[in-house]
Residue frames relative to the residue before (quaternion, step in Angstrom):
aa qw qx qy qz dx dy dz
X 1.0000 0.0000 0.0000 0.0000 0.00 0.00 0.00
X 0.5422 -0.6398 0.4911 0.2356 3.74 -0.73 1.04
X 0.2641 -0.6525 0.6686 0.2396 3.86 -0.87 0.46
X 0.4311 -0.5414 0.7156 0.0945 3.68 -1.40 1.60
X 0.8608 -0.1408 -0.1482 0.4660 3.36 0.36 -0.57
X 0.0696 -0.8134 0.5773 0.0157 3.78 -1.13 0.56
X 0.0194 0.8026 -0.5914 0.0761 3.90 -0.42 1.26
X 0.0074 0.7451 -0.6669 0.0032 3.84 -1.11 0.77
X 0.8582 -0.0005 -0.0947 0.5046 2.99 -1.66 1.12
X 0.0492 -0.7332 0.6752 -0.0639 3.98 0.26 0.91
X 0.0224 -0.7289 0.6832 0.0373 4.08 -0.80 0.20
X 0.1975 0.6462 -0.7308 0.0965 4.33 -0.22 0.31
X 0.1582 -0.4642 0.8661 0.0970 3.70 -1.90 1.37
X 0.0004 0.5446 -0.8260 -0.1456 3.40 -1.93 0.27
X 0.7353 -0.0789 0.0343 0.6722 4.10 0.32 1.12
X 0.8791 -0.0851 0.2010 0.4238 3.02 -1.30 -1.73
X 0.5427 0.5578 -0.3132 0.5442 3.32 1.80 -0.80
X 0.1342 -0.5210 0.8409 0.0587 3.20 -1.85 1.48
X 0.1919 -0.7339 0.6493 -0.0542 3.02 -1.08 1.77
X 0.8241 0.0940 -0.1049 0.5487 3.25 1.07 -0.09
X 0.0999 -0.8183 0.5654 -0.0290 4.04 -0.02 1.86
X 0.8260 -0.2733 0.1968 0.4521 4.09 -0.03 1.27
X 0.0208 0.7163 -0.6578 0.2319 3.61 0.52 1.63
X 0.0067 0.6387 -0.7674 -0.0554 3.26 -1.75 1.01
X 0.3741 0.7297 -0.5656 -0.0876 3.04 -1.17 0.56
X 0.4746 -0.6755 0.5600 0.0695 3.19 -1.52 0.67
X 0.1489 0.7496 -0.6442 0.0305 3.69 -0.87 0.71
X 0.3885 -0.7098 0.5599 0.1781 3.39 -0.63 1.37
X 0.6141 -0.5758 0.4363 0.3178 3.93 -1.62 0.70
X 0.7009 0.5259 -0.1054 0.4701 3.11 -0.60 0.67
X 0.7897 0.2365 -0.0446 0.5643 3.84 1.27 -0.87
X 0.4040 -0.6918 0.5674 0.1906 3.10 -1.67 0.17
X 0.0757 -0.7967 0.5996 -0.0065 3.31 -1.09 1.27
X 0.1197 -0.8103 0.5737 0.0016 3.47 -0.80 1.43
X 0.3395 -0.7272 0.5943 -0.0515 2.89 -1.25 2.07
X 0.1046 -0.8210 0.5110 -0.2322 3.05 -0.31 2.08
X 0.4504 0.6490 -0.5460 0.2789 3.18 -0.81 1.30
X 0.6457 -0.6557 0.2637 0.2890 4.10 -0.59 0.00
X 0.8582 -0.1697 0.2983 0.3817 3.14 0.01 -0.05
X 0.7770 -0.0101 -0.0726 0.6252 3.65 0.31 0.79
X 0.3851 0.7910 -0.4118 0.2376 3.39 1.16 -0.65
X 0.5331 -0.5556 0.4690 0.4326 4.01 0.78 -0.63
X 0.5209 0.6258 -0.5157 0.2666 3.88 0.52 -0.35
X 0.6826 0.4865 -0.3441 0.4232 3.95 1.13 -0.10
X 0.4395 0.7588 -0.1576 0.4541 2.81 2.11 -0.49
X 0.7005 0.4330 -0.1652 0.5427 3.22 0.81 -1.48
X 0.6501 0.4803 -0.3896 0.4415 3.88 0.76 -1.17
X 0.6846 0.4965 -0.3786 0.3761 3.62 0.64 -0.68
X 0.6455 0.5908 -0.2477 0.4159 3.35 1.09 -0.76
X 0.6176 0.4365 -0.2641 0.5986 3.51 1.64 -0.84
X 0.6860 0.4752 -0.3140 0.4528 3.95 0.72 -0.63
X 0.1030 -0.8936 0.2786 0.3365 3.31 1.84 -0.59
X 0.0741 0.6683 -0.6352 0.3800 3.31 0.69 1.62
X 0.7221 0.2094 -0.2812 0.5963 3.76 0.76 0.55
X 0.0841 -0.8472 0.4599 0.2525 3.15 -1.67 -0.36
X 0.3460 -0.8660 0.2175 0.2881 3.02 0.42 0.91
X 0.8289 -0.4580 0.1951 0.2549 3.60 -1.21 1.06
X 0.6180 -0.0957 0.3865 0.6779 2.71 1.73 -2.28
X 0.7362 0.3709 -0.4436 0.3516 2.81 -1.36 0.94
X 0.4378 -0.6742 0.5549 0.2140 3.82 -1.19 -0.52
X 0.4287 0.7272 -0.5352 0.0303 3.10 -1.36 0.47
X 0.2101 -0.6961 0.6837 0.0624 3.88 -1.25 0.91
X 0.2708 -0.6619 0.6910 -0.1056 2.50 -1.88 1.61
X 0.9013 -0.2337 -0.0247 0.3639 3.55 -0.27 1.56
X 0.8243 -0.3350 -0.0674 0.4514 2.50 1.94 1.59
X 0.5104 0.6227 -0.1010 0.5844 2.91 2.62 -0.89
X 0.1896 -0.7703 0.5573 0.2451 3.56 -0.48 0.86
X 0.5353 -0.5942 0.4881 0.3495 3.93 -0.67 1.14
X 0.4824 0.7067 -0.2932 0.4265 4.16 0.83 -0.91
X 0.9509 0.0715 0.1207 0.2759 2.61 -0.70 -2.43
X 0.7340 -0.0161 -0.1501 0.6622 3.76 2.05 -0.09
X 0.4418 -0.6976 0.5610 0.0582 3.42 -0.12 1.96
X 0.7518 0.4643 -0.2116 0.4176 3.20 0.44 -1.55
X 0.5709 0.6537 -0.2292 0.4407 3.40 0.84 -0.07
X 0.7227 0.3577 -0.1441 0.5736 3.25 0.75 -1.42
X 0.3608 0.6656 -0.3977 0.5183 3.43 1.52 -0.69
X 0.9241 0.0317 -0.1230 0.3603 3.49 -0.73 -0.92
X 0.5781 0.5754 -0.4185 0.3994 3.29 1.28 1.04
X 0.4958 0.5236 -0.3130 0.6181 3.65 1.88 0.03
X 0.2422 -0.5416 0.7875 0.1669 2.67 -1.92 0.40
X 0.1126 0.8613 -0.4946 -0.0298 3.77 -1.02 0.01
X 0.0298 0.8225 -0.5534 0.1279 3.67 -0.68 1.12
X 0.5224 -0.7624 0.3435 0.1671 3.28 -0.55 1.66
X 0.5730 -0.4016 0.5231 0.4865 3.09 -1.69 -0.97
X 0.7426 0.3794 -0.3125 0.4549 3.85 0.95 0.33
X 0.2545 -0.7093 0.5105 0.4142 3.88 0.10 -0.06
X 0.2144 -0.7634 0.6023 0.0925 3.58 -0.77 1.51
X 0.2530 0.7553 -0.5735 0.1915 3.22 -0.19 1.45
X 0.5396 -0.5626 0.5367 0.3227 4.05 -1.05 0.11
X 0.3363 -0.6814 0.6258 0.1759 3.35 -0.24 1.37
X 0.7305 0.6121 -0.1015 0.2851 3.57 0.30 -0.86
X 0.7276 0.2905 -0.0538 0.6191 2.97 1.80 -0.55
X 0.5005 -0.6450 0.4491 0.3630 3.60 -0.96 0.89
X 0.7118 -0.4316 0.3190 0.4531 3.29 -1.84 0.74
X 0.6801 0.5376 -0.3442 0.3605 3.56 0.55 -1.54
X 0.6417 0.5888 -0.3194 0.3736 3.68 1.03 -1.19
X 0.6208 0.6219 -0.1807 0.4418 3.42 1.13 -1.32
X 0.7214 0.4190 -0.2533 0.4898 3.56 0.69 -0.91
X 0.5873 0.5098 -0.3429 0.5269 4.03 1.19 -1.56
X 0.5936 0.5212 -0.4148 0.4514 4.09 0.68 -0.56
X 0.7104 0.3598 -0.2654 0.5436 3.66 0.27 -1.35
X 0.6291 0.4631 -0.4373 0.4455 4.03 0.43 0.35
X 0.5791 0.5015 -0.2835 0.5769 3.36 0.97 -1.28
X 0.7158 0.3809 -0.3696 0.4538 4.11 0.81 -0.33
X 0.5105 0.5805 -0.2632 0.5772 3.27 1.55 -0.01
X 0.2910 -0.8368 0.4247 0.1864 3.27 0.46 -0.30
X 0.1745 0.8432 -0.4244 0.2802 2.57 1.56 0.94
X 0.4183 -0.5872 0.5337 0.4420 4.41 0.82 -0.41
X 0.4164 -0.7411 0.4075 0.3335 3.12 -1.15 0.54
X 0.3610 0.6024 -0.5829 0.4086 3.88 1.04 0.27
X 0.7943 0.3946 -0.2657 0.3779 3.68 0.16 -1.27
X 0.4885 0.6542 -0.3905 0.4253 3.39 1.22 -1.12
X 0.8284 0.4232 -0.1038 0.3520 3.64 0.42 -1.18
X 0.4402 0.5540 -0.2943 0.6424 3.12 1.95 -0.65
X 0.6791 0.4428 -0.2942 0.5062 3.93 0.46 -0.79
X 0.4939 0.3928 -0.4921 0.5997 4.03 0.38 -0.44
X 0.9261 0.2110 -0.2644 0.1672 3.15 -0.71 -0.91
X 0.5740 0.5778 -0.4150 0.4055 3.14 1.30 0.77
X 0.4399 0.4527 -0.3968 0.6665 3.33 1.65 -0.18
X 0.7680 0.3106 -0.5023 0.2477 3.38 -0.72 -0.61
X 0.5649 0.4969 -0.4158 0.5110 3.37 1.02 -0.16
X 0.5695 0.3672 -0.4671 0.5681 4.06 0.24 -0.71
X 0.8472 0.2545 -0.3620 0.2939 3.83 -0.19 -0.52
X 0.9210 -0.1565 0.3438 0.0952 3.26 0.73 -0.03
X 0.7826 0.2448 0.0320 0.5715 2.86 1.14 -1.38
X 0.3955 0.6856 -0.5698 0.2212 3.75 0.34 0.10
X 0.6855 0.4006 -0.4697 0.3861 3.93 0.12 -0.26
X 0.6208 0.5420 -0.2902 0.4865 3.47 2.02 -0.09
X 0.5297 0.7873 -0.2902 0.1238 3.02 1.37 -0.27
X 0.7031 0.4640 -0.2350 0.4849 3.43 1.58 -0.58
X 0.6577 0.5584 -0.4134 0.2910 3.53 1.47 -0.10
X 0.6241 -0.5915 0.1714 0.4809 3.84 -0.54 -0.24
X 0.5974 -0.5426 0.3261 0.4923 3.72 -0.57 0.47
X 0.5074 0.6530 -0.4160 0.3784 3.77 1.09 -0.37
X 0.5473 0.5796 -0.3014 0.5232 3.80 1.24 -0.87
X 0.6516 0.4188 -0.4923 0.3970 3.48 0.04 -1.52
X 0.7078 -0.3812 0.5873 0.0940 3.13 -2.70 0.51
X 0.6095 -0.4439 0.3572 0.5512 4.04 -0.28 0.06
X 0.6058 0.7107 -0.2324 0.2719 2.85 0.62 -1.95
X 0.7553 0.5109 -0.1000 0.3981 2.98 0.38 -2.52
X 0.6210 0.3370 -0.2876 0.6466 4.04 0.85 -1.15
X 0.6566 0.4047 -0.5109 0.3796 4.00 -0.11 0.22
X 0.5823 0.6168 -0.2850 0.4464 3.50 1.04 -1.08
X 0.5855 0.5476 -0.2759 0.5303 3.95 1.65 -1.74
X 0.8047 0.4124 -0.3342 0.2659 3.63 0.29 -0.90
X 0.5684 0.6476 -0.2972 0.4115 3.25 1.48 -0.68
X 0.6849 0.4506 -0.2941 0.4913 2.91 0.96 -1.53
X 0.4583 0.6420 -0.4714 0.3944 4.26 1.18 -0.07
X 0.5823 0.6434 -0.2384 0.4361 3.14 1.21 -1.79
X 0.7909 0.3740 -0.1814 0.4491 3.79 0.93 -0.71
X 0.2145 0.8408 -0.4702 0.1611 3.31 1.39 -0.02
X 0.8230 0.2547 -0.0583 0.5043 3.52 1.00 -1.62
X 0.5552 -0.5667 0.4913 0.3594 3.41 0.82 0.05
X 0.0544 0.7639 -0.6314 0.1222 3.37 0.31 0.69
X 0.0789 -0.5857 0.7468 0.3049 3.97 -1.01 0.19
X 0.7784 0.2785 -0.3624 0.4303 3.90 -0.47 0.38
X 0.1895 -0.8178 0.5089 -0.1905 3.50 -0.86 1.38
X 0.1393 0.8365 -0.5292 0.0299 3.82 0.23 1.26
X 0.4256 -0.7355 0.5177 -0.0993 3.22 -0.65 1.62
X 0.0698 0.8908 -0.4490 0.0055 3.93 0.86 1.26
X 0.7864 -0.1360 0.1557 0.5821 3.74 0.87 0.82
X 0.2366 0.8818 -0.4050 -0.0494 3.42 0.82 0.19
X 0.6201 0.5397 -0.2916 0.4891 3.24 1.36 -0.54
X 0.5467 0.5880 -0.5507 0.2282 3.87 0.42 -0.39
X 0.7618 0.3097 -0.3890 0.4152 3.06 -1.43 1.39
X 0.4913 0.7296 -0.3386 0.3342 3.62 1.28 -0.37
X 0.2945 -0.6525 0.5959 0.3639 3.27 -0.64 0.79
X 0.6745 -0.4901 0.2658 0.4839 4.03 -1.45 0.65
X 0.6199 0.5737 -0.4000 0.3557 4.08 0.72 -1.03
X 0.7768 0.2899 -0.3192 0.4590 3.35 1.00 -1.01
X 0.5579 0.4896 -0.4594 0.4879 3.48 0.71 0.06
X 0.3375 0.7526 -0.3466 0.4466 3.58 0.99 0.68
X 0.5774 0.3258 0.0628 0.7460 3.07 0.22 -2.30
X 0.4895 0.4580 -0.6082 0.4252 3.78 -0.42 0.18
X 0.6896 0.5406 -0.2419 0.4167 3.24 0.12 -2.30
X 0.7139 0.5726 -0.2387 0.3248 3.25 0.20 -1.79
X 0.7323 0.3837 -0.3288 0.4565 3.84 0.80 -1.12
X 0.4300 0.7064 -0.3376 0.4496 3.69 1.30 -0.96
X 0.7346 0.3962 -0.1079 0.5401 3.77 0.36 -1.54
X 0.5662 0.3189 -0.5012 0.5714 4.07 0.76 -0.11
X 0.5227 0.6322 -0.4408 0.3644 3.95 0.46 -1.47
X 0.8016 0.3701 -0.1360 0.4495 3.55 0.24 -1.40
X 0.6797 0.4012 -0.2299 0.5694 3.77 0.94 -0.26
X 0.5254 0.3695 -0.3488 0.6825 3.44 1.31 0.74
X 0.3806 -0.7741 0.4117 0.2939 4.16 1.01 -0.05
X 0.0322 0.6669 -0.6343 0.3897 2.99 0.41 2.17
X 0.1222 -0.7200 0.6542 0.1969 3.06 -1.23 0.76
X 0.2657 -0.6994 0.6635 0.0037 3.94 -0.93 0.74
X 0.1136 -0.5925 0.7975 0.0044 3.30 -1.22 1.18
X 0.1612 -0.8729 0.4538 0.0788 3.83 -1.03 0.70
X 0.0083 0.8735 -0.4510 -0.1830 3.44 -0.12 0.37
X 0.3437 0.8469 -0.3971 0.0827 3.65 -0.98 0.68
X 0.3258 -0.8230 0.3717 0.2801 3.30 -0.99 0.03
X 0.6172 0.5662 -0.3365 0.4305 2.76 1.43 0.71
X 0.5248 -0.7888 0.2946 0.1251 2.91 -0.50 1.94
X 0.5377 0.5763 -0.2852 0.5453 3.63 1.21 -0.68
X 0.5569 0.6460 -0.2678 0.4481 3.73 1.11 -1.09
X 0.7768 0.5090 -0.1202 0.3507 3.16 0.80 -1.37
X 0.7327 0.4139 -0.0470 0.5382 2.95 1.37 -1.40
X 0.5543 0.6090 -0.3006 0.4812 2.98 1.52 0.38
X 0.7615 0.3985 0.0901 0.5032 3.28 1.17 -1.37
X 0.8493 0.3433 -0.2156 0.3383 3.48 0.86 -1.09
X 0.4044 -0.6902 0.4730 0.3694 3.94 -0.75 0.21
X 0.7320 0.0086 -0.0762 0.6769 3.20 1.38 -0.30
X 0.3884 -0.7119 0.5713 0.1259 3.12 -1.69 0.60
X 0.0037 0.6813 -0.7175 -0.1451 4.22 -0.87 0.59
X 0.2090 -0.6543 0.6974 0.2047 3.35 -1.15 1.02
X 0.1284 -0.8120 0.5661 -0.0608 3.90 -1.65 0.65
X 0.2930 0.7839 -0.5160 0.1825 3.20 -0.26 1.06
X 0.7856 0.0934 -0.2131 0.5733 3.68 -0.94 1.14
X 0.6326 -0.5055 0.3373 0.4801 3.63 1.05 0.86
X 0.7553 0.1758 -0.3357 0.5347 3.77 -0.03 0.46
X 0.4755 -0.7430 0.4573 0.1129 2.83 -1.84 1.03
X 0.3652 -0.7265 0.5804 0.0441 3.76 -0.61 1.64
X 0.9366 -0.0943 -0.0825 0.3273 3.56 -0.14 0.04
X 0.0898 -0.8748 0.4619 0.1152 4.16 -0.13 0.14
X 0.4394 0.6894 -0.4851 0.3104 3.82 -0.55 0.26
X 0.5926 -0.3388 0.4573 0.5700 3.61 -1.83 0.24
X 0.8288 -0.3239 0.3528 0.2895 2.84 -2.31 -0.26
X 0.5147 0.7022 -0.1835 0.4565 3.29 1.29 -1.54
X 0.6049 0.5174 -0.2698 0.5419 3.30 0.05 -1.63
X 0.6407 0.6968 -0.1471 0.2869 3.17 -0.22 -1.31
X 0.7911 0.2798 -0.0158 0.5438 2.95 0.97 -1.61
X 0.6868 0.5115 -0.3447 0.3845 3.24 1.33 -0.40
X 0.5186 0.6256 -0.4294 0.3940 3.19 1.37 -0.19
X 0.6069 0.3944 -0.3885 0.5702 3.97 0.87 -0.95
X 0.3824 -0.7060 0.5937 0.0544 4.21 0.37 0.23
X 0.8624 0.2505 -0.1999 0.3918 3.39 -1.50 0.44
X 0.5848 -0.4954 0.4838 0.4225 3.41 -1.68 -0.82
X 0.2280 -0.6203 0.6624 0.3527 3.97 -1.52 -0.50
X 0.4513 -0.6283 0.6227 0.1179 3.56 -1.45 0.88
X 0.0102 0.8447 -0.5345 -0.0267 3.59 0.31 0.63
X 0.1576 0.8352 -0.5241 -0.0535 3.62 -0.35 0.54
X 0.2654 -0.7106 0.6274 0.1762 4.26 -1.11 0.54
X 0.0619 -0.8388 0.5259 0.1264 3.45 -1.12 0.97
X 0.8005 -0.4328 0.1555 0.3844 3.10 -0.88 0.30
X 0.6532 0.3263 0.2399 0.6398 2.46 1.60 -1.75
X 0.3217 -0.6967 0.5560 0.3193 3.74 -1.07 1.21
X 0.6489 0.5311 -0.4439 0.3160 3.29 0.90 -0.99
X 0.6243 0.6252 -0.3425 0.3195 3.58 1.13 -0.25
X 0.2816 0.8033 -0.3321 0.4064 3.69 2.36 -0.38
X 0.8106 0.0787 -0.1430 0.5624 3.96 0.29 -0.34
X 0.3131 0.3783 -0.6709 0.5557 3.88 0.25 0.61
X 0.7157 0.5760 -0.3094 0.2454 3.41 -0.30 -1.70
X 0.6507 0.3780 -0.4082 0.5169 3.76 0.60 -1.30
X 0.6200 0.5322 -0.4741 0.3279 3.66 0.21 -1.48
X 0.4981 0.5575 -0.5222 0.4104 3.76 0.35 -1.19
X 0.9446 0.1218 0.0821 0.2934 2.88 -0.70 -1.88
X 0.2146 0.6961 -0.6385 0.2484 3.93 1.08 0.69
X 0.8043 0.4325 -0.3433 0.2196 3.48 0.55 -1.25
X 0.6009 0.5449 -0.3860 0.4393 3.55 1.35 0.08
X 0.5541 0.6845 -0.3461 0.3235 3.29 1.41 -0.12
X 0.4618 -0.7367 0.4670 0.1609 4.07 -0.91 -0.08
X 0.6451 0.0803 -0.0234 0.7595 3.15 2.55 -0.12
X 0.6670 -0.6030 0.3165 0.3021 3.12 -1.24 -0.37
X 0.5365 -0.6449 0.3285 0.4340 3.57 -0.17 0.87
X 0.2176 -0.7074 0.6601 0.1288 3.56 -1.42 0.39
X 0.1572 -0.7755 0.6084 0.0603 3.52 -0.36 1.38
X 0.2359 -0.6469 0.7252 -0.0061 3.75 -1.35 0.76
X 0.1956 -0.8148 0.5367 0.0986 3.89 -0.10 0.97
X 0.6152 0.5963 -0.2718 0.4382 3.21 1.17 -1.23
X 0.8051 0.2127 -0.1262 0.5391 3.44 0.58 -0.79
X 0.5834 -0.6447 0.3753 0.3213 3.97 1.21 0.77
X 0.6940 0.5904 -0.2094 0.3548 3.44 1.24 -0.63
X 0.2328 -0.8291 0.4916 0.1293 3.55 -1.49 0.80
X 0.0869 -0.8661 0.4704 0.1450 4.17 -0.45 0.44
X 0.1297 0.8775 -0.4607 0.0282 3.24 -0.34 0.82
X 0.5503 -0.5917 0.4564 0.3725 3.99 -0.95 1.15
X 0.3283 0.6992 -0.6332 0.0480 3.23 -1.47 0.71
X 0.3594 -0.6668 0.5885 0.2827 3.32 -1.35 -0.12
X 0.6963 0.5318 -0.3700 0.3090 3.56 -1.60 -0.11
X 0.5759 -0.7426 0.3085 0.1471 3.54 1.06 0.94
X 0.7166 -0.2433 0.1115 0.6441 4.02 -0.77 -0.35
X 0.8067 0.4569 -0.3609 0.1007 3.59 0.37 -0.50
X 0.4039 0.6034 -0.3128 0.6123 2.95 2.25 0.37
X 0.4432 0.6010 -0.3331 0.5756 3.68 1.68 0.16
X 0.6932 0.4664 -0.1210 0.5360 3.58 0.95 -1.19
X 0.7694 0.3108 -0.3369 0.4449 3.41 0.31 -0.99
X 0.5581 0.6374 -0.3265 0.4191 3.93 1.36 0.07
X 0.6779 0.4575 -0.2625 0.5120 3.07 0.88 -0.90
X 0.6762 0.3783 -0.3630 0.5175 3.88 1.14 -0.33
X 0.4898 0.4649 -0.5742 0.4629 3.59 0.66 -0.20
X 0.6927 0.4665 -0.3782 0.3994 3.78 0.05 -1.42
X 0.7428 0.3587 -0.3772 0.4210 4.16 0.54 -0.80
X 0.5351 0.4525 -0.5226 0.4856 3.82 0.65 -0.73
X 0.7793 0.3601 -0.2645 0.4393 4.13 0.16 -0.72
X 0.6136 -0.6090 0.4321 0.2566 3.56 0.90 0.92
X 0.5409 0.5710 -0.4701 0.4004 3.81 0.54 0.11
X 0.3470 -0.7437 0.5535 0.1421 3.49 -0.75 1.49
X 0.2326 -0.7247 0.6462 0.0560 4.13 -0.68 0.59
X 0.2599 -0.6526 0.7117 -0.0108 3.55 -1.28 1.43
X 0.7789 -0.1340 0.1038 0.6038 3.86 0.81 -0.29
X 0.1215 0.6587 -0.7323 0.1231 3.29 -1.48 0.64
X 0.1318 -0.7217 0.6481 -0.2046 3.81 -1.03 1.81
X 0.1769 -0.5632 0.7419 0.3179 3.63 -1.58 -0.31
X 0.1217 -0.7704 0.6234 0.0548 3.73 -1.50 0.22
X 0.2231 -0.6616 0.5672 0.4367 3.63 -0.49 0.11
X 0.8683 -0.2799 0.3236 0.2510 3.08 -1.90 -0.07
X 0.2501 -0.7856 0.5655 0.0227 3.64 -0.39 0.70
X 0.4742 -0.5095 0.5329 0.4812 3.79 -1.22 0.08
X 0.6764 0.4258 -0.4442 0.4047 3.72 0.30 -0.87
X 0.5595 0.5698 -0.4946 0.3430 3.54 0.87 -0.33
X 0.6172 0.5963 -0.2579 0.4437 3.37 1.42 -1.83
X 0.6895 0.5312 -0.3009 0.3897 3.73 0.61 -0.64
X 0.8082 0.3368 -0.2786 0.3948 3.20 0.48 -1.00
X 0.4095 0.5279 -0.5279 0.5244 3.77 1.85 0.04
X 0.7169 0.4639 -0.4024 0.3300 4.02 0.18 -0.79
X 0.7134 0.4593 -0.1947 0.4921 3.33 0.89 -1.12
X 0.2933 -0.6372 0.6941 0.1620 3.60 0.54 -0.67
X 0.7965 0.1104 -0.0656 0.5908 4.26 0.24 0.13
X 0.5151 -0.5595 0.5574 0.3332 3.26 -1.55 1.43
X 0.7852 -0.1808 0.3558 0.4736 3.62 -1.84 -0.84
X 0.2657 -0.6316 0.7273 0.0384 3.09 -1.62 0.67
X 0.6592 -0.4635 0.4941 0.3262 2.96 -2.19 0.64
X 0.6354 -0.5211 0.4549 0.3431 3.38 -1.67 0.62
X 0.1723 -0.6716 0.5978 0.4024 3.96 -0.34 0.21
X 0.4878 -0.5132 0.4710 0.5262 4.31 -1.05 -0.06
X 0.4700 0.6945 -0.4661 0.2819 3.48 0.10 0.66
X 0.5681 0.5932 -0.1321 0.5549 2.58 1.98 -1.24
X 0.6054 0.7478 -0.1919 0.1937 2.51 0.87 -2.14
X 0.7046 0.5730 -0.1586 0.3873 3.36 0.44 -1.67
X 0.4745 0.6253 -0.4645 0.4100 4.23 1.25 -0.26
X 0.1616 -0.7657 0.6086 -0.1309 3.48 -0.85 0.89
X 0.7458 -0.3348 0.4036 0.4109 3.68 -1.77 -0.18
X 0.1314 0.8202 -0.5263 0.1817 3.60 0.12 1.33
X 0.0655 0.7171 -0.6665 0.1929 3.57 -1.09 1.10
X 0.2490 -0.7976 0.5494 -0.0007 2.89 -0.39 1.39
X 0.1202 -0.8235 0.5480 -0.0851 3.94 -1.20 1.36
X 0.1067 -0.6292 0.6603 0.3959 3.80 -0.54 -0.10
């Protein structure tokens, strides 16, 4: 299967910041590839570089055949693209919003208008379609921009966080329109930090952090690499959060991971309910009172924070600077 999209040795300076230290990536036609990593990490970095609203320092890469370099204009009217904000006209109706982002297409305005109203209907939104985009719900103005993003048919779709801020239902019907897109042979480059998102959606997974890329595979994979189970336990008491690890570090396979906010503690191990048991008596012989206490397999957030060594980080302004983006020839 050809790769829609294919990048080597990426290189982005913003100043002193190397926001981006020799990214490859590779997204076969047809699939979905989720670009996974925290904050500042480069994953807004890379979309700009593929939409070519950047240029990178060093390296290469072509997006549905279009080198990003040598014919912008190309790759231009081969993407679709929706930020980390929904770039819509508060001010205008859904239907208006979409007949505009044709008419920037050059699409004519018979088709231009013939297209709105076929998205708003694939997305959803047609009994919304004549009010202004200022009305719509989060949801509803995330659902409007994508369905912009599709104005031209694009076969290649980059997806820069689309869900942040979604309550979970709409980040649902998000998932849900994403998974028809791709079963119609969209290709979809994802970006996010949400780990459920990924493992929900992607065929493969690039983790990213500090601009270079630390680990690559399906979800699974992934998970098999962190190995085993996590002991998850709630105390009664935060103040009860480190007595607790000490108890039970030595049954553990790593180091505990304490969560104050939520009283609670997660640690790798092996050896099934009876490493369940022999916890729960360490914690009663030592007087520590327990609100919950479970085994779990591995997770991606588990798989991350073993690669990264450190939860999310602050945006550096490098990042910062991504806005309403919508990419046109």
């Amino acid at each position: 299967m050809p790769d829609a999209i294919r990048a080597t040795g990426l290189v982005k300076h913003y100043g002193s910041v190397r926001a981006l230290d020799g990214v490859d990536v590779s997204v076969p036609e047809g699939t979905v590839l989720g670009l996974l990593g925290p904050n500042g990490a480069g994953k807004t970095t890379v979309v700009r570089v593929l939409t070519t609203l950047l240029e990178p320092d060093a390296g290469a890469a072509t997006v549905a055949g279009a080198d990003v370099r040598a014919d912008p204009a190309a790759v231009r009217r081969r993407i679709g693209l929706s930020g980390q904000y929904a770039a819509v006209d508060e001010y205008l109706t859904g239907f208006e919003n979409l007949e505009m982002v044709g008419r920037l297409y050059h699409l004519g305005r018979r088709r231009a208008r013939e297209r709105a109203r076929e998205l708003l209907a694939d997305f959803s939104l047609t009994e919304a379609a004549d009010r202004p985009a200022r009305t719509y719900s989060g949801g509803m103005r995330r659902r409007l921009d994508l369905a912009g993003a599709l104005v031209a048919d694009p076969p290649v779709l980059l997806l820069d966080e689309p869900t942040t801020g979604l309550d979970p239902r709409s980040r649902n019907d998000l998932w849900d329109v994403i998974r028809r897109l791709v079963a119609r042979g969209t290709t979809v480059l994802l970006t996010t930090q949400y780990l459920e998102e990924a493992d929900a959606l992607a065929d493969e997974i690039v983790v990213i952090d500090h601009g270079r890329v630390i680990a690559r595979g399906t979800a699974d994979r992934l998970k098999a690499q962190v190995g085993g189970e996590r002991l998850q336990v709630t105390t009664s008491a935060v103040t009860d959060l480190e007595p607790a690890a000490r108890r039970l570090g030595p049954l553990g396979t790593g180091e505990p991971a304490l969560d104050r906010h939520r009283r609670s503690l997660t640690i790798p191990v092996t050896g099934g309910v009876a490493v369940l048991r022999d916890a729960l008596d360490r914690l009663r012989e030592a007087g520590i009172a327990v609100d919950d206490a479970g085994l779990r397999r591995p997770t991606l957030d588990d798989v991350f924070l073993t690669l990264t060594g450190h939860p999310a980080e602050d945006e550096p302004l490098a990042e910062q600077a991504a806005g309403p983006e919508r990419v046109t020839s």
